[in-house]
C-alpha positions as CSV (number, residue, x, y, z in Angstrom):
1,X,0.0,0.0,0.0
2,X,1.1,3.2,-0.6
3,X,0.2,4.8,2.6
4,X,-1.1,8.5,2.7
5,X,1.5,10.1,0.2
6,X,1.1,9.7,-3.3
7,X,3.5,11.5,-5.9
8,X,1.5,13.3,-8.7
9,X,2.1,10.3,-11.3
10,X,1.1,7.8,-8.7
11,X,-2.4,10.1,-8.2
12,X,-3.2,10.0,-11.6
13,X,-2.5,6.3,-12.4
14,X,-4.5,5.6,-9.4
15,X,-6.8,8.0,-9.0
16,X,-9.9,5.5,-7.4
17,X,-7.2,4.4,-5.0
18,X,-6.7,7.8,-3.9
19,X,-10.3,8.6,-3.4
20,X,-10.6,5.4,-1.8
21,X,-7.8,6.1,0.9
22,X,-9.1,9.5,1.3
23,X,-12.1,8.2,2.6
24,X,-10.1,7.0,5.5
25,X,-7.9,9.4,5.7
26,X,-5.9,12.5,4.6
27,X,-3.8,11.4,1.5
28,X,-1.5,13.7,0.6
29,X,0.0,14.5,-2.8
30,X,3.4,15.5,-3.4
31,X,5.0,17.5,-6.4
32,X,8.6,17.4,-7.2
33,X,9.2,15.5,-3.4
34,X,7.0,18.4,-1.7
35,X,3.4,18.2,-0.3
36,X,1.5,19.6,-2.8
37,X,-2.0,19.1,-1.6
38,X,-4.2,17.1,0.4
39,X,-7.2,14.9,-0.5
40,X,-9.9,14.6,2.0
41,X,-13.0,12.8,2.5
42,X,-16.2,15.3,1.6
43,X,-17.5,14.7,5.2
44,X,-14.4,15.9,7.0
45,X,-14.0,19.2,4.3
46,X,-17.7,20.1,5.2
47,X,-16.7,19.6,8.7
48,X,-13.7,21.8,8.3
49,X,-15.8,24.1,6.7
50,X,-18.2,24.4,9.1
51,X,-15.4,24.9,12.0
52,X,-13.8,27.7,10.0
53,X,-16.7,29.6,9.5
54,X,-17.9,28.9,13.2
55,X,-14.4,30.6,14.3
56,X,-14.9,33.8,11.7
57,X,-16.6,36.5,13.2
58,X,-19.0,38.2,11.0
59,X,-19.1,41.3,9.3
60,X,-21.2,43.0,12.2
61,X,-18.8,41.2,14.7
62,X,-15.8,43.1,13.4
63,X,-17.8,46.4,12.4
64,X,-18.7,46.2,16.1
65,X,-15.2,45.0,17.3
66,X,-13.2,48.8,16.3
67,X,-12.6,51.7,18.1
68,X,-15.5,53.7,19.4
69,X,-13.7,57.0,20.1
70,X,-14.8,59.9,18.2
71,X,-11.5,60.8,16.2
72,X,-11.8,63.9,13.5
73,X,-9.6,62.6,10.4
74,X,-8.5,65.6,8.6
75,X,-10.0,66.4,5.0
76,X,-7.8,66.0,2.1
77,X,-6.6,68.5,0.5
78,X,-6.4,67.3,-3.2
79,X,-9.1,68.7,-5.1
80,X,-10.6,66.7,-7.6
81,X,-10.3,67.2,-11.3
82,X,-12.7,68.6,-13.7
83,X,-14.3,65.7,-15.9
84,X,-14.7,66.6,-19.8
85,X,-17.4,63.9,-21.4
């Protein structure tokens, strides 16, 4: 068995062995002798999924989540061109 690394030729020549193993595991696919990516069961990519976005705050969260004080920014003082159409 090849275990859970698989070079790029072996993934192609064996693709429904890959998906296979992936069921059971990570499999992880190298290019050029380095991890390239990682083949993962659909269950366990939804369930990463749903993790991630459970750990992202949302957009209110971070709107929330800045200063309150009430700071002046200065105007710029670029004026803006005139626009010939």
């Amino acid at each position: 068995m090849l275990g859970s690394l698989w070079s790029v030729q072996q993934a192609k020549n064996r693709f429904s062995a890959l998906v296979e193993a992936a069921r059971n595991g990570p499999q992880t696919v190298t290019k050029h002798g380095k991890p390239a990516v990682v083949v993962v069961d659909a269950g366990e990519y939804q369930r990463l999924q749903r993790l991630e976005r459970a750990q992202a705050p949302s957009f209110a969260e971070t709107l929330l989540a800045m200063p309150q004080d009430d700071a002046e920014f200065p105007r710029a003082s670029v004026r803006p061109r005139d626009l010939v159409l």
